[in-house]
GUKOL-297624 format. One line per 10 residues: number of its first residue (from 1); for each residue x, y, z of N, C-alpha, C, O. Coordinates in Angstrom, 3 decimals. Layout:
BEGIN
NUM> X Y Z X Y Z X Y Z X Y Z; ...
END
This chain:
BEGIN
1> 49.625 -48.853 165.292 50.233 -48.440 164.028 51.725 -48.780 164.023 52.441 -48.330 164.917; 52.216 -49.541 163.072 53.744 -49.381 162.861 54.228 -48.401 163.172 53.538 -47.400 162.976; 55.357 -48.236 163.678 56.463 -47.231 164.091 57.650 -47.144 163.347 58.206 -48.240 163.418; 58.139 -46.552 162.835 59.720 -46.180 162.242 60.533 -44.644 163.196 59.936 -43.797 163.861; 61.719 -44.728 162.982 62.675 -43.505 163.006 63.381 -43.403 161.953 63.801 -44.328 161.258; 63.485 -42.615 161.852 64.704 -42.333 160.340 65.617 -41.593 161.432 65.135 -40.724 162.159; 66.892 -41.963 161.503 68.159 -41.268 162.462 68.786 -40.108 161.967 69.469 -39.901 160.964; 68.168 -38.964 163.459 69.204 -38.116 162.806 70.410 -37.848 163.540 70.662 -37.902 164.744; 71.138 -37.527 162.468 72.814 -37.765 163.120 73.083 -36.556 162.152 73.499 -35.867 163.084; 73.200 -35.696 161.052 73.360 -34.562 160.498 74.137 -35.231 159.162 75.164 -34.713 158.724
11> 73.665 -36.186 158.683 74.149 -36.651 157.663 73.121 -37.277 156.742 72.916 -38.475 156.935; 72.727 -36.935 156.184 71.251 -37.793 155.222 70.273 -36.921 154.487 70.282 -35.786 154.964; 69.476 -37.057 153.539 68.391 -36.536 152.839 67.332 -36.984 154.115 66.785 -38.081 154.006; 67.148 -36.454 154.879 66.277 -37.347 155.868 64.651 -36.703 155.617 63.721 -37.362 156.081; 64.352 -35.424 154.885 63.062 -35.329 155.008 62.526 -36.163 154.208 61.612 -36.871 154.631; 62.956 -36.270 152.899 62.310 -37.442 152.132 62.071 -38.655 152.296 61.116 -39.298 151.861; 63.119 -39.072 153.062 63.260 -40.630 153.778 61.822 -40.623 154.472 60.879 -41.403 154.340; 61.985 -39.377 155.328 60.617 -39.664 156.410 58.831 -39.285 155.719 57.758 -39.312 156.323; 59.108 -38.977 154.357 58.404 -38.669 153.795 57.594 -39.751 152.986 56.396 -40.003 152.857; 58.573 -40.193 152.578 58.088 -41.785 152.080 57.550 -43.025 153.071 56.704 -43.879 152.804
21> 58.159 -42.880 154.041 57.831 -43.766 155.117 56.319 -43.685 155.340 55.453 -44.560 155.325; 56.255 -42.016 155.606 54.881 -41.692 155.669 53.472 -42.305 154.958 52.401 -42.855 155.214; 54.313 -41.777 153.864 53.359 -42.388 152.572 52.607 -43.444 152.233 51.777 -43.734 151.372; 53.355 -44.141 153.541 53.152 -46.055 153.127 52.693 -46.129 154.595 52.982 -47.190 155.147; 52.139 -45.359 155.228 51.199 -45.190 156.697 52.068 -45.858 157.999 51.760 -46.192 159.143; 53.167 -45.870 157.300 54.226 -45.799 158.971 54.304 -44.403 159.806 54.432 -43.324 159.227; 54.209 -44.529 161.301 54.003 -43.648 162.065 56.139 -43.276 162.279 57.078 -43.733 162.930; 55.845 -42.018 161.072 57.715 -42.144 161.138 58.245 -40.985 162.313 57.540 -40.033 162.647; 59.413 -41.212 162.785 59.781 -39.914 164.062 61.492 -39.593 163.413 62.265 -40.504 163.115; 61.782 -38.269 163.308 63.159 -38.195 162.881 63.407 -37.568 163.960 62.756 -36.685 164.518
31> 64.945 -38.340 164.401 65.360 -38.015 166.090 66.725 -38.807 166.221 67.105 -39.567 165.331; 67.210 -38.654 167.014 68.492 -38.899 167.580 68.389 -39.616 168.425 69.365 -40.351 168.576; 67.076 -39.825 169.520 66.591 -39.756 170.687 67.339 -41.495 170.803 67.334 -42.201 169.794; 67.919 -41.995 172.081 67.897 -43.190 172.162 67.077 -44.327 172.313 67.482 -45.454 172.026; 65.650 -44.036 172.860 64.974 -44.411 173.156 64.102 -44.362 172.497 63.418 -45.365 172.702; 63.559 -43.573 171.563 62.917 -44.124 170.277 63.537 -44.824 169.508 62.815 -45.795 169.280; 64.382 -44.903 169.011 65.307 -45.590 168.138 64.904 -46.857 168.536 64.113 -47.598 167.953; 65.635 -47.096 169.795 64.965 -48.545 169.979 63.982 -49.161 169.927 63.976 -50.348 169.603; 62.831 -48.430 170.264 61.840 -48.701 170.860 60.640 -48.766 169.276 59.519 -49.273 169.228; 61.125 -48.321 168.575 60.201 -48.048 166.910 60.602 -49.533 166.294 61.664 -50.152 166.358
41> 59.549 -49.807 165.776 59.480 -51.086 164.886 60.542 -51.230 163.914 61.049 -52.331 163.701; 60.958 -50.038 163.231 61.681 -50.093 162.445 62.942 -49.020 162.956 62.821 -48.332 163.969; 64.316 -48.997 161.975 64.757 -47.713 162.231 65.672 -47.724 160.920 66.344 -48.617 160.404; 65.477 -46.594 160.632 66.632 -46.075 158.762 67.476 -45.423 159.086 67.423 -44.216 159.326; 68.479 -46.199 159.150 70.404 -45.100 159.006 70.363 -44.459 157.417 70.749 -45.024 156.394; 69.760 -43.072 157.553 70.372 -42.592 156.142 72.247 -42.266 155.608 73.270 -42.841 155.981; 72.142 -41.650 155.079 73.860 -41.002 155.310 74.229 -40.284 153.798 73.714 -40.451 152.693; 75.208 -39.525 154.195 74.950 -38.482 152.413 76.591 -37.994 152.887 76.986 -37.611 153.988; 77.316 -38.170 151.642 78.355 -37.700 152.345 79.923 -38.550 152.466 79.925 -39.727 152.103; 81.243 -37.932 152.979 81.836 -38.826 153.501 82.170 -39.948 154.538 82.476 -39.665 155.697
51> 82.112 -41.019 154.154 82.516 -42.014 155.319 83.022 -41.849 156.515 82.403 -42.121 157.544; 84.048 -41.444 156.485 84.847 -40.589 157.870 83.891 -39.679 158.968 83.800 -39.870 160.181; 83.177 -38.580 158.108 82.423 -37.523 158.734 81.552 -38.322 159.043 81.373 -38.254 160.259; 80.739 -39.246 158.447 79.273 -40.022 158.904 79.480 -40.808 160.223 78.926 -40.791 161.322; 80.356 -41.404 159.749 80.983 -42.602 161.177 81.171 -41.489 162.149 80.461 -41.744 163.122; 81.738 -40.498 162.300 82.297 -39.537 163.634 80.686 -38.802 163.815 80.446 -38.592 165.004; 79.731 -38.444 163.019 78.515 -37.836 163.344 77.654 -39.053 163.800 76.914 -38.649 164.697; 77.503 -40.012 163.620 77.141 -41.309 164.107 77.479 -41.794 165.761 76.739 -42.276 166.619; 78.429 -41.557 165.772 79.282 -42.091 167.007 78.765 -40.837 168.179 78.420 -41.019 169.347; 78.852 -39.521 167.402 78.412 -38.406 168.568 77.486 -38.359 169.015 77.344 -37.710 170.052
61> 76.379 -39.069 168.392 74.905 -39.384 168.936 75.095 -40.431 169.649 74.578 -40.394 170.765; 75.584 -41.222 169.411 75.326 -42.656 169.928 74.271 -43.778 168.943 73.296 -44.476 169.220; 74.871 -43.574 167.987 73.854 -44.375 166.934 74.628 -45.542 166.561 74.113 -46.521 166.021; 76.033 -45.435 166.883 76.279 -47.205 166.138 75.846 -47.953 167.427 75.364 -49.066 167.218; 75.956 -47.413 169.168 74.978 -48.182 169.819 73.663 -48.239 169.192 73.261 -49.300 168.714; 73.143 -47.444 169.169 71.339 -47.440 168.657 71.482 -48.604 167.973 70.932 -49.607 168.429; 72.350 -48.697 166.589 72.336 -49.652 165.654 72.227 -51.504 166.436 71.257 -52.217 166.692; 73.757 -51.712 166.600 73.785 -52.869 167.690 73.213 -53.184 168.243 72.797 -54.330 168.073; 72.678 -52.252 169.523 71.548 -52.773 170.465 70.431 -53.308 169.767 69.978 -54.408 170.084; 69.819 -52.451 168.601 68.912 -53.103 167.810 69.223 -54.660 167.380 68.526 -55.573 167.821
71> 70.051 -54.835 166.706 70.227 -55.956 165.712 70.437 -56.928 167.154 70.014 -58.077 167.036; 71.151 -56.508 168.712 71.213 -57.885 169.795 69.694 -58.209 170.044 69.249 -59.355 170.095; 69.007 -57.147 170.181 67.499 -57.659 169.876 66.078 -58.068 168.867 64.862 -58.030 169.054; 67.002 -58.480 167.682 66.527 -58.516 166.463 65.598 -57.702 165.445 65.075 -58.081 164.397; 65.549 -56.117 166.271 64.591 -55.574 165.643 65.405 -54.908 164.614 66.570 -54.558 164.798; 64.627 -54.717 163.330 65.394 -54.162 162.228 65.871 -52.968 161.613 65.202 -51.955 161.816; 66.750 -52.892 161.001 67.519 -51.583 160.754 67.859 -51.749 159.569 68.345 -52.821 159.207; 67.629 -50.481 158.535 67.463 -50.423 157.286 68.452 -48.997 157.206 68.030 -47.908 157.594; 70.175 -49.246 156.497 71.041 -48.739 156.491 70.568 -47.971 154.664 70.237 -48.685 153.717; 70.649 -46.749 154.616 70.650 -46.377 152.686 71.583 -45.304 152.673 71.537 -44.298 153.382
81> 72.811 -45.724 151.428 73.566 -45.032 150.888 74.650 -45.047 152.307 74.587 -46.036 153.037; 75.483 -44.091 152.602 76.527 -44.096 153.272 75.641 -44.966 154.781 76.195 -45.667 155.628; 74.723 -44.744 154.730 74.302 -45.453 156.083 74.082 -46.886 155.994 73.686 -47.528 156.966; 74.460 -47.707 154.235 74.793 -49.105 154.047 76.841 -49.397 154.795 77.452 -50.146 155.558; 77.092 -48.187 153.870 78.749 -48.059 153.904 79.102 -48.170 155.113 80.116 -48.830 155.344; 78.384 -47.571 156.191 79.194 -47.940 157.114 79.284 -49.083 158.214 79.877 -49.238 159.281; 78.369 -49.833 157.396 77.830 -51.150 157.960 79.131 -52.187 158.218 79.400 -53.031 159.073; 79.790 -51.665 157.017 81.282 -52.313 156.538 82.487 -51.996 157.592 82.534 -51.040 158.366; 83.340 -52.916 157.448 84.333 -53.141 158.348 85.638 -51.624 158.443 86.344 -51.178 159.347; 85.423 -51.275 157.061 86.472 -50.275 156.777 86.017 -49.370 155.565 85.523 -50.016 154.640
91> 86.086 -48.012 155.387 85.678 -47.733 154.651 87.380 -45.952 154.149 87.763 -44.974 154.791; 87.753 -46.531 152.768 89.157 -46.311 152.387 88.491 -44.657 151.197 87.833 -44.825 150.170; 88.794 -43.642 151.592 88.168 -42.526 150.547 89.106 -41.114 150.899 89.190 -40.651 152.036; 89.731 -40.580 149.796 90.486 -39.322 150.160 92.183 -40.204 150.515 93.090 -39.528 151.001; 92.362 -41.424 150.262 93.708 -41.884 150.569 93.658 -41.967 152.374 94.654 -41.911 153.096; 92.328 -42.103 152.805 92.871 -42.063 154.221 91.132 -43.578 154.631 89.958 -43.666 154.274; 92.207 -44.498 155.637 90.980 -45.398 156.023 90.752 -44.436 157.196 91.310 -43.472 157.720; 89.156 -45.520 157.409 88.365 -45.014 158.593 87.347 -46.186 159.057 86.415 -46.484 158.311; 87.509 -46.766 160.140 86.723 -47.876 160.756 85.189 -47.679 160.678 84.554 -46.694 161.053; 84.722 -48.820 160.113 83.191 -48.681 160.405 82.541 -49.088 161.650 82.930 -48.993 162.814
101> 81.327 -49.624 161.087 80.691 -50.493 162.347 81.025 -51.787 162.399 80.823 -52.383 163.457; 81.636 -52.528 161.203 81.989 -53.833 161.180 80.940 -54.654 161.560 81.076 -55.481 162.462; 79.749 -54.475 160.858 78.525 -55.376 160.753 79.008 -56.553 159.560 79.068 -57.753 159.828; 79.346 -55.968 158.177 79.907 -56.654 156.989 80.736 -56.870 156.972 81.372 -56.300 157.859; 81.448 -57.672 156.203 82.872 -58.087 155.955 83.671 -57.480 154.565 83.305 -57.870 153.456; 84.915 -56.383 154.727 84.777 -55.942 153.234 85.234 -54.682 153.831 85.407 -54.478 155.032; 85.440 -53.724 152.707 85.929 -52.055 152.428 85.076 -51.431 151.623 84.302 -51.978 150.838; 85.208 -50.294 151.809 84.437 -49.505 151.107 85.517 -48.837 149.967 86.627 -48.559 150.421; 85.278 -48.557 148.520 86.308 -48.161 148.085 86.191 -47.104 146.899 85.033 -46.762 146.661; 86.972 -46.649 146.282 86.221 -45.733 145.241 86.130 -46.222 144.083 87.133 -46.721 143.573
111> 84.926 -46.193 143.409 84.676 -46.453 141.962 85.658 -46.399 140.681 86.225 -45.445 140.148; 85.650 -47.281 140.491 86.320 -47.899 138.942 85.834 -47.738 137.633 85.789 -48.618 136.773; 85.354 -46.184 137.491 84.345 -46.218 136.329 85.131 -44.531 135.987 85.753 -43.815 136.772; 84.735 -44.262 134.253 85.252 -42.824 133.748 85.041 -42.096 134.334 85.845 -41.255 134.735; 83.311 -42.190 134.719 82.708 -40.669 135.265 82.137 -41.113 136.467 81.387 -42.089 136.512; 82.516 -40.318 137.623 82.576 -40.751 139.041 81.800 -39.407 139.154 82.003 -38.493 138.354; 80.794 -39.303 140.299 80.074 -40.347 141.175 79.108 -41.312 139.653 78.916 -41.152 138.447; 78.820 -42.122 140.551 77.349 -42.733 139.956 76.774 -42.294 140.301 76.722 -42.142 141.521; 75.779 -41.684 139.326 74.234 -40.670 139.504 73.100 -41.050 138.557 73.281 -41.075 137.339; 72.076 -41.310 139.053 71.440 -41.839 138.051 70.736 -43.215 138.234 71.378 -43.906 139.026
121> 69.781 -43.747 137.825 68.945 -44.492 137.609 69.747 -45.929 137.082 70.228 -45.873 135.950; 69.926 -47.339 137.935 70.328 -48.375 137.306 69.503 -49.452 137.938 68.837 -49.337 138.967; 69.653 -50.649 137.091 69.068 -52.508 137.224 70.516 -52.705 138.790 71.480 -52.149 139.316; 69.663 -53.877 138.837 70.455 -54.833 139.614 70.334 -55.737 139.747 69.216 -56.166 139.464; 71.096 -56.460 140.134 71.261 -58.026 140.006 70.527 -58.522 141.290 71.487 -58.440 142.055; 69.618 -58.928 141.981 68.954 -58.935 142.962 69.466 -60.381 143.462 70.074 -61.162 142.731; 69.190 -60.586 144.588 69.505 -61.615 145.313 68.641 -62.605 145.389 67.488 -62.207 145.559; 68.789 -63.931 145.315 68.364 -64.947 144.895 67.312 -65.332 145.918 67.785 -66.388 146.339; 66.099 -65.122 146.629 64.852 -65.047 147.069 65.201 -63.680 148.428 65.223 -63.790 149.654; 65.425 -62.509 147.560 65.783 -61.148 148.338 64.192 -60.823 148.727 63.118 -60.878 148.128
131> 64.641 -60.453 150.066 63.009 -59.986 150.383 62.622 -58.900 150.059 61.563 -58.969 149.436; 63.235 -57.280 150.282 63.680 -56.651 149.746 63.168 -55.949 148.199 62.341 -55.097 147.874; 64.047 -56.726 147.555 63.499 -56.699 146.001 62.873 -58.017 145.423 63.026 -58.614 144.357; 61.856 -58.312 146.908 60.696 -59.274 145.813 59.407 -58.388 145.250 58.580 -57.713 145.864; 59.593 -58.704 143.630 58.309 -58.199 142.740 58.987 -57.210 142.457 58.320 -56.352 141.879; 60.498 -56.838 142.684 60.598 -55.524 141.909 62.372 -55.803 141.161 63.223 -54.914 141.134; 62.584 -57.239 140.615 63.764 -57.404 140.708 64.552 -57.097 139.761 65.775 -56.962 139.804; 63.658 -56.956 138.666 63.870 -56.390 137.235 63.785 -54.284 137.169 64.146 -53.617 136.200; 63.300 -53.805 138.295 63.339 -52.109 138.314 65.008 -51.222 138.328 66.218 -51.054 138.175; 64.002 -51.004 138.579 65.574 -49.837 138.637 65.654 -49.274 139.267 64.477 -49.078 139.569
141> 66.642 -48.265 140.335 66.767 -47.724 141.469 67.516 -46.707 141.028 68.121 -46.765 139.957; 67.549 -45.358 142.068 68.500 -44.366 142.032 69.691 -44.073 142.571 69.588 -43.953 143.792; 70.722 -43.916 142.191 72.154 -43.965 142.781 72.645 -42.388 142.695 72.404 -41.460 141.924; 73.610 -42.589 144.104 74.552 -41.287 143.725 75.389 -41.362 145.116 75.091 -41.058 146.271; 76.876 -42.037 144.360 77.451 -42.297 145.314 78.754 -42.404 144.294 78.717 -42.697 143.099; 79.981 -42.066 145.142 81.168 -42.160 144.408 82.108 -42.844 144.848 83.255 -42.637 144.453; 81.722 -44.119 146.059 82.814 -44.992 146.925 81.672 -46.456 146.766 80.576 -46.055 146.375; 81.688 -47.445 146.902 81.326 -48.823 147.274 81.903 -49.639 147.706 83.132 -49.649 147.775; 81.028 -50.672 148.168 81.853 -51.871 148.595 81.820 -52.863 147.805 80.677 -53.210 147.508; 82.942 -53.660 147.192 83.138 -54.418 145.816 83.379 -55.959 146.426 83.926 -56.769 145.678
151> 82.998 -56.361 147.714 83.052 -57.629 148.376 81.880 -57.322 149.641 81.426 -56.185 149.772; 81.579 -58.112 150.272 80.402 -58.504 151.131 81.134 -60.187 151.530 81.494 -60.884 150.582; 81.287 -60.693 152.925 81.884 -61.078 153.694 81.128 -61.650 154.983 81.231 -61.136 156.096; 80.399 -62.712 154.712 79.154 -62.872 156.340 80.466 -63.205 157.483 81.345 -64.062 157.394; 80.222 -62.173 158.577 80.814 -62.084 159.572 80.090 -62.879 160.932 78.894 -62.914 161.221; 81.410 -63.584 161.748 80.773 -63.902 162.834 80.375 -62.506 163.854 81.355 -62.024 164.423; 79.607 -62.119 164.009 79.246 -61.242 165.193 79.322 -61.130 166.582 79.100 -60.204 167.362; 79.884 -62.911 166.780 79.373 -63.285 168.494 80.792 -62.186 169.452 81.019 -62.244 170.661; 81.238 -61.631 168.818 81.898 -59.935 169.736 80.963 -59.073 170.136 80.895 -58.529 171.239; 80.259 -58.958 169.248 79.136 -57.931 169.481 77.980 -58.522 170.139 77.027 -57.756 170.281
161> 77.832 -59.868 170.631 76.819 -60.224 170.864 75.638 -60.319 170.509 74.572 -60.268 171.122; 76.125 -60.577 168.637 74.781 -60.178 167.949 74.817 -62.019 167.247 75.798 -62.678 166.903; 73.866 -62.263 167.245 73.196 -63.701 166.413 72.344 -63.360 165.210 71.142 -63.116 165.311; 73.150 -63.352 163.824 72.228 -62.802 162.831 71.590 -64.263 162.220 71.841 -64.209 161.016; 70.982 -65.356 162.462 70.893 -66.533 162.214 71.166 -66.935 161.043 71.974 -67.747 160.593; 69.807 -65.763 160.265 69.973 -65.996 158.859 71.331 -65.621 158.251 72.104 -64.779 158.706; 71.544 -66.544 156.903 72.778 -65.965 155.698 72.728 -64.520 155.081 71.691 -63.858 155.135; 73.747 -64.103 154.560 73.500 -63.337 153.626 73.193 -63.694 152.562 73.156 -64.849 152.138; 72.827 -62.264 151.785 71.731 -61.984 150.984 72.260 -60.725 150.102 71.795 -59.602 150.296; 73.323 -60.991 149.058 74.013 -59.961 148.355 73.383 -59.479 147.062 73.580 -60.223 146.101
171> 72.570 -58.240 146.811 72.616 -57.631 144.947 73.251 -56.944 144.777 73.341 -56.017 145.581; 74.069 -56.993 143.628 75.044 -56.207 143.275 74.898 -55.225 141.929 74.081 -55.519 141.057; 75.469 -54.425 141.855 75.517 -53.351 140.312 76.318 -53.179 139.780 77.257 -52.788 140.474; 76.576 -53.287 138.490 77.832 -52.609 137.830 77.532 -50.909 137.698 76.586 -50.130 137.814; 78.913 -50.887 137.394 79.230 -49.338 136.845 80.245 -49.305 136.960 80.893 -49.646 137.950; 80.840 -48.635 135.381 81.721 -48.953 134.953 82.943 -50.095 135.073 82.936 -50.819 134.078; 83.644 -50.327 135.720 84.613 -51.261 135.957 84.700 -52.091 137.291 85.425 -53.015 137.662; 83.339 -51.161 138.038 83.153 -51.632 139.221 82.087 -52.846 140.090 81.028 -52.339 140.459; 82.184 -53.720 140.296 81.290 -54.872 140.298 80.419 -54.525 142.012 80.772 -55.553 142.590; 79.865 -54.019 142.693 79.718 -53.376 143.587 78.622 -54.133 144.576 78.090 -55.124 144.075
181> 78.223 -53.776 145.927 76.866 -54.047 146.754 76.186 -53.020 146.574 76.489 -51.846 146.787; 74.892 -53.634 146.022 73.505 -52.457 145.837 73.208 -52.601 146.942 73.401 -51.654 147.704; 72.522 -54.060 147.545 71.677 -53.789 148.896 72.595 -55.514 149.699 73.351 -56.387 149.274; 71.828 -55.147 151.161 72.475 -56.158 151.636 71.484 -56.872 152.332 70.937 -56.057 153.074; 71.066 -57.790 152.444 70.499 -58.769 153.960 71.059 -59.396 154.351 72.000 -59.892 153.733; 70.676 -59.782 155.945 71.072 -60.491 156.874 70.002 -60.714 158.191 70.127 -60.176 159.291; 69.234 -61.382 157.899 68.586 -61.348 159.362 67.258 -59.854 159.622 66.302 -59.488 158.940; 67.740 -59.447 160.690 67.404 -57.513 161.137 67.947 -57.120 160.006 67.270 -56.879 159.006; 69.205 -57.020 160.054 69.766 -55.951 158.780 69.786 -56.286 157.643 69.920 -57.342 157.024; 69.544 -54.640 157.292 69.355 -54.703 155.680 70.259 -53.282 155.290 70.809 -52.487 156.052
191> 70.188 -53.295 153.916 71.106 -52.007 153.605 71.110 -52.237 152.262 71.068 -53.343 151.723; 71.192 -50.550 151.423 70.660 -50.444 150.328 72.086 -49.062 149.772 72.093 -47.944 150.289; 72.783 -49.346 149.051 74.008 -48.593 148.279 72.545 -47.029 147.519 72.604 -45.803 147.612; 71.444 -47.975 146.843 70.802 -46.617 145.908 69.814 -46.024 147.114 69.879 -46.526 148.237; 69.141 -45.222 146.900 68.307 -44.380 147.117 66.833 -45.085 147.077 66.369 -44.958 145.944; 65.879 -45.843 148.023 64.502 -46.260 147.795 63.957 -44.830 147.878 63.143 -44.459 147.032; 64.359 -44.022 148.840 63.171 -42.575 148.869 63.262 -41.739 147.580 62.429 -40.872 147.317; 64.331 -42.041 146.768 64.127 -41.555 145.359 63.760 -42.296 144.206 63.726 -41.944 143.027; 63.567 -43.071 144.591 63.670 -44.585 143.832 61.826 -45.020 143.002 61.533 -46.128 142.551; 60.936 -43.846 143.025 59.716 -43.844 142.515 58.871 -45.117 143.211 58.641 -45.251 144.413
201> 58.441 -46.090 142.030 57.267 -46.801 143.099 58.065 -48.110 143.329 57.683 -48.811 144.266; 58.974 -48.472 142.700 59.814 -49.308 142.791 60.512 -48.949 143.883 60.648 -50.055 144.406; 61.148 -48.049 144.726 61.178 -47.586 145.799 60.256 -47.663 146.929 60.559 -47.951 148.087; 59.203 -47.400 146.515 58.516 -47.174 147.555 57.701 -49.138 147.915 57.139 -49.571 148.921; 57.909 -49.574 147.055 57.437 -51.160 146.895 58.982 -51.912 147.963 58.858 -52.934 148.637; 60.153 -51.198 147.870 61.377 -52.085 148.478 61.135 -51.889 150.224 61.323 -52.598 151.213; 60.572 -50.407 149.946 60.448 -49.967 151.701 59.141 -50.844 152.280 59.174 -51.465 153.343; 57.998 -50.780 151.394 57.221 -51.678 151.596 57.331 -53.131 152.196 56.739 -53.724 153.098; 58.330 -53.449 151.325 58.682 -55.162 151.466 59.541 -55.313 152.822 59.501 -56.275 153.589; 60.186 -54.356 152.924 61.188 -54.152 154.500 60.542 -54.027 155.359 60.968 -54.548 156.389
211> 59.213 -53.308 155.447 58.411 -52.671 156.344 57.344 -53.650 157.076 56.818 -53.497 158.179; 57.123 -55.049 155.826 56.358 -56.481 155.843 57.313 -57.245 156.715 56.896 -58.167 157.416; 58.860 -56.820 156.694 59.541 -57.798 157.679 59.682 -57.560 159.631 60.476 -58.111 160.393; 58.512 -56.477 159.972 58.674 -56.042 161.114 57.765 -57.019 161.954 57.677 -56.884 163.174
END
């Protein structure tokens, strides 16, 4: 049976995450544990919350290793909502930066729109043969987030000792004034700004399509 983890680090909607996983007959484990993490076919960085706090609850587990070690051995990791954000090099919220994982190239920043957060149901501009959002490129997804990243940046990795072969793979969303990253690919990694575990069947069709890349 397929394997997943959904990571816990004390930052995420994580029962639903692991709930949906379920749903779609992945054998899901929510844990911290290092050794599942690795060792599961899949693994989901959720994150809910501020940037700063996620990255420092991240780091206390040992999950941006978990993360890395994964991607030096190509198995995949599926970052949603702050657990896309911190994929990014820097992430700028409250007037104060805070280092990410520096997987992406880019900042995280706060929204350019009247009514902050984005909440709510939007389209996206999907990426031009996105695996991801194939068959669902025209849906709509759920958001609720009040920082993004408004650039995406393919980084060399060979510091980290990571070889992501493939290019990136950028969809983006508006709201309000803000031109933003919905989801990201690269290789292993992937990462998603909205919500798939809230995201209805169009959700549950994106986890699907991620779940086909194991």
């Amino acid at each position: 049976m397929t394997t997943a983890v959904v990571f816990d680090y004390g930052f995420g909607n994580v029962r639903s995450m692991v709930r949906a996983m379920a749903r779609l007959g992945v054998d899901t484990t929510l844990t911290s544990d290092y050794r599942q993490a690795i060792e599961a076919d899949g693994l989901v960085v959720p994150g809910v919350g501020a940037f700063a706090a996620c990255m420092e609850g991240l780091k206390a587990v040992d999950g941006d290793r978990v993360i890395l070690d994964r991607l030096r051995a190509g198995r995949p990791v599926l970052g949603v909502c702050v657990g896309e954000q911190v994929m990014f090099e820097l992430g700028r919220e409250h007037g104060a930066d805070a280092p990410g994982i520096g997987l992406i190239g880019g900042s995280v920043d706060p929204l350019d729109a009247d009514v902050v957060p984005h909440m709510g149901w939007d389209t996206v501009e999907a990426a031009e043969g996105s695996q991801l959002l194939k068959g669902i490129e025209s849906e709509r997804f759920y958001f609720v987030h009040s920082c993004a990243a408004h650039e995406a940046r393919e980084l060399d990795l060979a510091g980290f000792d990571i070889e992501l072969s493939a290019h990136q793979q950028v969809t983006w969303c508006e709201y309000g004034r803000s031109h933003f990253v919905a989801a990201y690919e690269r290789g292993a990694l992937s990462a998603t700004q909205f919500h798939p575990e809230k995201s209805g069947d169009a959700g549950a069709q994106l986890l699907k399509n991620w779940i086909d890349t194991f």
